[in-house]
C-alpha positions in Angstrom: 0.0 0.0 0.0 1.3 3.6 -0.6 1.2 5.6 2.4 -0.3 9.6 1.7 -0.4 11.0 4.8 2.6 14.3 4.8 5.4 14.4 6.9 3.7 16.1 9.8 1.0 13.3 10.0 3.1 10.7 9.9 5.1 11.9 12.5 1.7 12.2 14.7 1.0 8.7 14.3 4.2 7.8 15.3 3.8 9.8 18.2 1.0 7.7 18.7 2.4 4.1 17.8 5.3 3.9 19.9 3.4 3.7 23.3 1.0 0.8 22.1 3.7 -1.0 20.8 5.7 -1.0 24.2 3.1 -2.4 25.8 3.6 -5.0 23.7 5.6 -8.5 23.4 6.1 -8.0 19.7 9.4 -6.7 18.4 9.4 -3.4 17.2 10.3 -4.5 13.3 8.4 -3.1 10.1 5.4 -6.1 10.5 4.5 -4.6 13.6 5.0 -1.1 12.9 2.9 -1.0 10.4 -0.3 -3.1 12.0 -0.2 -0.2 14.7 0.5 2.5 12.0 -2.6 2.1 10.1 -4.6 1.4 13.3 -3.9 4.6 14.6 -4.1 6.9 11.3 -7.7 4.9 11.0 -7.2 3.1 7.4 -7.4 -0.3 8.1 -11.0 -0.9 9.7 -10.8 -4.4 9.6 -7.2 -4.2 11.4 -8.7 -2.0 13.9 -11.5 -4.2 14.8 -9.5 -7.5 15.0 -6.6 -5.5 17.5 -9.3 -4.4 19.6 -11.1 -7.5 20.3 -7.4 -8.9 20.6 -6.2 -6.2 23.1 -9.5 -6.7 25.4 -7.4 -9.9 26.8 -5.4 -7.3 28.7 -2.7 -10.3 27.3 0.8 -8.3 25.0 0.4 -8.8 21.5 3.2 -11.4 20.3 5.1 -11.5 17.3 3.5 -14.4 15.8 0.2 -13.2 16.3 1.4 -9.6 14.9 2.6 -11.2 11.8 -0.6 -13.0 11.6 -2.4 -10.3 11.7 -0.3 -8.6 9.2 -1.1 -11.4 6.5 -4.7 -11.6 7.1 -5.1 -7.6 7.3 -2.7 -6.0 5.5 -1.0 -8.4 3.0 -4.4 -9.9 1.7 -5.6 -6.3 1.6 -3.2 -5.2 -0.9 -3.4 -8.7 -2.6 -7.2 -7.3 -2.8 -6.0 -4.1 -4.3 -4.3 -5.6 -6.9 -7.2 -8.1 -7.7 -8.8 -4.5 -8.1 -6.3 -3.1 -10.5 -6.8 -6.3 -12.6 -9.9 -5.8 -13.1 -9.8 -1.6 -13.8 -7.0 -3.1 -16.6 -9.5 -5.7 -18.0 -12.3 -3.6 -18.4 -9.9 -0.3 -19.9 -8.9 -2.9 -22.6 -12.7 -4.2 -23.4 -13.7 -0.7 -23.5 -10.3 -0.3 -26.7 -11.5 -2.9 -28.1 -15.3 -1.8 -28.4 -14.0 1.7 -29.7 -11.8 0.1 -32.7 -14.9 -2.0 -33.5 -17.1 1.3 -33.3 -14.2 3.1 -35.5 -14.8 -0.2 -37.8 -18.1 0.3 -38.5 -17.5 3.9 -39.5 -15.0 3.0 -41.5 -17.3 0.6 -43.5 -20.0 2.8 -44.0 -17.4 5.6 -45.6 -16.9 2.3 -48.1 -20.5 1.8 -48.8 -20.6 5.2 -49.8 -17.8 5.3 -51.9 -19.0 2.3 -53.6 -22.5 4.3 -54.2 -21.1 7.1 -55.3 -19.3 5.6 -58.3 -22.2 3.5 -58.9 -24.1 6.9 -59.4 -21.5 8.4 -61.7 -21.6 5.2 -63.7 -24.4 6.1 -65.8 -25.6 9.4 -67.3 -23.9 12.0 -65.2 -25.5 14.6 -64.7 -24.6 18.4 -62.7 -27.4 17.6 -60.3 -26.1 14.4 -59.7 -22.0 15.2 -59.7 -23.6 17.6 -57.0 -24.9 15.4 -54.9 -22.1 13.0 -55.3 -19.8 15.6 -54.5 -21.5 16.9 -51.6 -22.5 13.5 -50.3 -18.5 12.6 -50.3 -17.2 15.9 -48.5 -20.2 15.2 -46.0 -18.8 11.6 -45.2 -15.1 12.8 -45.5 -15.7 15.4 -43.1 -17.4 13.0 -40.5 -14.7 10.5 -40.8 -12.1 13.4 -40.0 -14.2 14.1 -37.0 -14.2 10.5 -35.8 -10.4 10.1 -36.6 -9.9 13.2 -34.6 -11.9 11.5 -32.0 -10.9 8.2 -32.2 -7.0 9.7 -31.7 -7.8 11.6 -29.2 -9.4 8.3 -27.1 -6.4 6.4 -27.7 -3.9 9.0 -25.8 -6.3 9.0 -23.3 -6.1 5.1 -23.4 -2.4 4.9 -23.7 -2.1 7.4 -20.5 -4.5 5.1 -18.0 -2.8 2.6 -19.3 0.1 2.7 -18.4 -0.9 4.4 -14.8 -2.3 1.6 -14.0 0.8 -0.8 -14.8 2.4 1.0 -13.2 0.0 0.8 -10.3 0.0 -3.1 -11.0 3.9 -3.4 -10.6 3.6 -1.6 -7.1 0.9 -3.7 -5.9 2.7 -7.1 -7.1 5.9 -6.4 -5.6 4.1 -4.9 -2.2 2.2 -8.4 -2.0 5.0 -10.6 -1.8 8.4 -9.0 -0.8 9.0 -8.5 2.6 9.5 -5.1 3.2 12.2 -5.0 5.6 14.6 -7.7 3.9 13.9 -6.9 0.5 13.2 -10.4 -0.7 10.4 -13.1 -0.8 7.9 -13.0 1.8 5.7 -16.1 2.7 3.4 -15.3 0.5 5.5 -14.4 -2.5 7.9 -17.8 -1.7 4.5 -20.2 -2.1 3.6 -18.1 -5.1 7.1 -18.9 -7.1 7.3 -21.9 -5.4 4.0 -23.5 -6.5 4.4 -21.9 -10.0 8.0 -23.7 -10.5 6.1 -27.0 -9.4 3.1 -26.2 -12.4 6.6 -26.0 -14.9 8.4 -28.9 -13.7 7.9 -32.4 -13.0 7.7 -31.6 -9.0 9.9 -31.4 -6.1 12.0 -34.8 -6.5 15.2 -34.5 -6.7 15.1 -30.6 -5.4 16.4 -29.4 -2.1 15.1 -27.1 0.1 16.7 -25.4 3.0 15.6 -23.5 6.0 17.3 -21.0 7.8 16.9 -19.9 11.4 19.0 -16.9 13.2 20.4 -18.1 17.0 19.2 -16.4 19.9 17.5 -13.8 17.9 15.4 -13.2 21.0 18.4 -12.6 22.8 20.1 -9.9 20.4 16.7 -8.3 20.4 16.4 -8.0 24.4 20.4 -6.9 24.3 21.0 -4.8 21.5 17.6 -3.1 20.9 14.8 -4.1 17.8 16.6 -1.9 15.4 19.7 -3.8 15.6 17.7 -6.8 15.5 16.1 -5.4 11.9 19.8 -4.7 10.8 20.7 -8.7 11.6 18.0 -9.9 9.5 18.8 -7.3 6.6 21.8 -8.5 6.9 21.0 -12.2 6.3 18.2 -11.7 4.0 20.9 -10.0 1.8 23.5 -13.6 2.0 20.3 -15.2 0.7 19.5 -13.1 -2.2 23.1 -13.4 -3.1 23.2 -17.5 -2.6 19.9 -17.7 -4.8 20.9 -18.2 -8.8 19.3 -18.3 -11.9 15.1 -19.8 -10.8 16.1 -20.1 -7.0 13.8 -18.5 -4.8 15.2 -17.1 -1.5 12.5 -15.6 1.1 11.9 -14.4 4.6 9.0 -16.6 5.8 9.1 -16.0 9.1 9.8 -13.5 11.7 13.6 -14.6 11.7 13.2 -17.4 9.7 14.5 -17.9 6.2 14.5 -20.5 3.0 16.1 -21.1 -0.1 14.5 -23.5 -3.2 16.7 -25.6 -5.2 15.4 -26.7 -8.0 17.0 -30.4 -9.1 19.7 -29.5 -6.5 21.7 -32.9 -5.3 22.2 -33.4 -1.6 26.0 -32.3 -1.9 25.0 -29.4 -3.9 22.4 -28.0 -1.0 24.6 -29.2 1.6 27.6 -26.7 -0.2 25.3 -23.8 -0.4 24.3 -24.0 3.4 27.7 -24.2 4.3 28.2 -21.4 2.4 25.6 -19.3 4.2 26.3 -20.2 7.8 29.9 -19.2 7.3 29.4 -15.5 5.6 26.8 -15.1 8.3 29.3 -16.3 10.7 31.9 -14.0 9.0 29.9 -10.6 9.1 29.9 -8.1 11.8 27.1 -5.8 12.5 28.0 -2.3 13.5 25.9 -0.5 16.7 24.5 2.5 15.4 26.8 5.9 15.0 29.7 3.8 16.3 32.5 0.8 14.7 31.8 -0.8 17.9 30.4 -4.8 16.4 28.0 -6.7 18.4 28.8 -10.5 19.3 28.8 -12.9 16.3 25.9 -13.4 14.6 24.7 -17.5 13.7 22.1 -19.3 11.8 20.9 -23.2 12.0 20.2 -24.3 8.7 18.4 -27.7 7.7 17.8 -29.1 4.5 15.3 -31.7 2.9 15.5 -33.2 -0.5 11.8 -33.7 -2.2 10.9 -37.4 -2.6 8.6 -38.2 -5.5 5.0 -37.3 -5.0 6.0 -34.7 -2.2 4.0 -31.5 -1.8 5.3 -28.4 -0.6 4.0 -28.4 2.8 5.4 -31.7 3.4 8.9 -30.7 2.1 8.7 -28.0 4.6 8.0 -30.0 7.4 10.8 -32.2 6.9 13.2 -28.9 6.2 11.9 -27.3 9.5 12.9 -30.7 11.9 16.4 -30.5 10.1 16.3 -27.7 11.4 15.4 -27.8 14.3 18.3 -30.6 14.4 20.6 -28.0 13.9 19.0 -26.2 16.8 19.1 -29.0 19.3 22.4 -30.1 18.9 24.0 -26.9 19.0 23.2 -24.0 16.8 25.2 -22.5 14.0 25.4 -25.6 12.2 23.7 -27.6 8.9 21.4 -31.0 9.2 19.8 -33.3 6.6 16.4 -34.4 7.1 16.5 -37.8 5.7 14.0 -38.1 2.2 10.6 -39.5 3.0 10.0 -38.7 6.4 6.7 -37.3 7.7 
């Protein structure tokens, strides 16, 4: 969604945001910022009305339930926008179409009289008759210069509200599925690739997927402050983008959770590329704000799962996620295979 409120408003509202969310259990990253932004500006009734009924618990919002209510309130609102702008697009072309045929029918009834006229000079010609022929042709001429002029004139309007709305279109796709704070992939937009690589291939045999988590995020979140936390997860969504090539698809589908399709990827081949990512992660240093001072290291547990025949997504994802959580259990800041065909 684009945001029009001016500086001065904006500013308001976060006057107004930052005291609900510290009453809260929720991080204070982009996902939450923005459910309490557009509850407190008043644009997002539905929001509104879900966080109060939420709130009358007296329990703090968490960040699962925050991202939750993200998806269902903001995410599948502009998914809804752009359903909109679909639609506007459709009917804009119908609405071409039915002026070219409307331009075609003029066009044949110049002919018609074309083909009368000569028909009429044919035989005894006549001044009366050259007259009329005359006159009837500069009368038809005439219109048709009107209805070009017309016609042309429609068109550049066309063309215009054309492309506005692509350009529209473009905003809303991207704001539907790339998470805003990373810059990649988010849930939605990894299921969307994923399930449309699955309609062009033979399925997920033979392909790997691997799930990322970062260590102790709650930790570096309680120690460092949230917006050090953001700058971690920038940070790693940026190592994925890099690792993904060519019809990978690297995403952010959690709060600090991350994964990375491989398409007809071998078990030594997925096994490489997680290496790869724990160590840069591993390698990088993130910088405290206004100083060169570098927090502790930063980790992430990795686990990958190679698709068996027949496997759907969701089950390849449950496999991925107990590698995972593998890693996790016996140690952190390492990589674990989920053995093929385990549910």
């Amino acid at each position: 969604m684009r945001y029009l409120e001016s500086k001065e408003q904006s500013a308001e509202f976060l006057r107004l945001t930052l005291p609900l969310m510290v009453r809260q259990a929720a991080a204070y990253h982009p996902v939450s910022y923005t459910i309490w932004y557009e509850h407190v500006a008043g644009i997002n009734p539905p929001l509104s009305t879900a966080l109060t009924a939420r709130l009358a618990s007296n329990d703090p919002l968490t960040d699962d339930e925050a991202y939750r209510l993200y998806v269902r309130h903001v995410s599948e609102r502009d998914a809804a926008v752009l359903d909109n702008l679909q639609e506007r697009l459709q009917s804009l072309l119908d609405d071409t179409a039915q002026t070219f045929n409307s331009a075609g029918e003029d066009t044949g009834h110049f002919s018609r009289t074309l083909r009368e006229s000569r028909a009429d000079l044919s035989g005894e010609a006549t001044v009366v008759k050259i007259q009329q022929v005359i006159s009837r042709l500069l009368s038809e001429a005439l219109r048709m210069e009107t209805m070009t002029q017309v016609l042309a004139e429609k068109l550049e309007g066309r063309t215009q509200e054309v492309k506005a709305l692509t350009e529209q279109l473009q905003r809303a796709q991207t704001d539907a599925v790339v998470d805003p704070l990373c810059g990649i992939y988010n849930r939605r937009g990894f299921l969307r690739e994923a399930k449309a690589m699955l309609e062009s291939t033979s399925g997920l045999d033979g392909s790997a997927l691997v799930l990322a988590d970062v260590d102790h995020f709650k930790q570096i979140n309680d120690t460092y402050g949230h917006l050090l936390g953001d700058k971690v997860l920038r940070s790693v969504g940026e190592i994925f983008q890099e690792s993904a090539k060519g019809n990978e698809i690297a995403a952010r589908v959690g709060g600090e959770e991350f994964a990375l399709l491989l398409p007809q990827t071998k078990l030594e081949g997925a096994r490489a590329v997680a290496e790869r990512i724990r160590a840069a992660v591993a390698r990088g240093r993130i910088l405290r704000d206004g100083t060169k001072d570098a927090i502790g290291s930063i980790t992430v547990s990795l686990g990958i799962a190679i698709g068996a025949p027949g496997e759907t997504l969701d089950m390849l994802m449950f496999r991925a996620d107990r590698a995972l959580y593998a890693a996790k259990s016996a140690g952190r800041n390492r990589v674990c295979v989920e053995a093929p065909g385990l549910v």
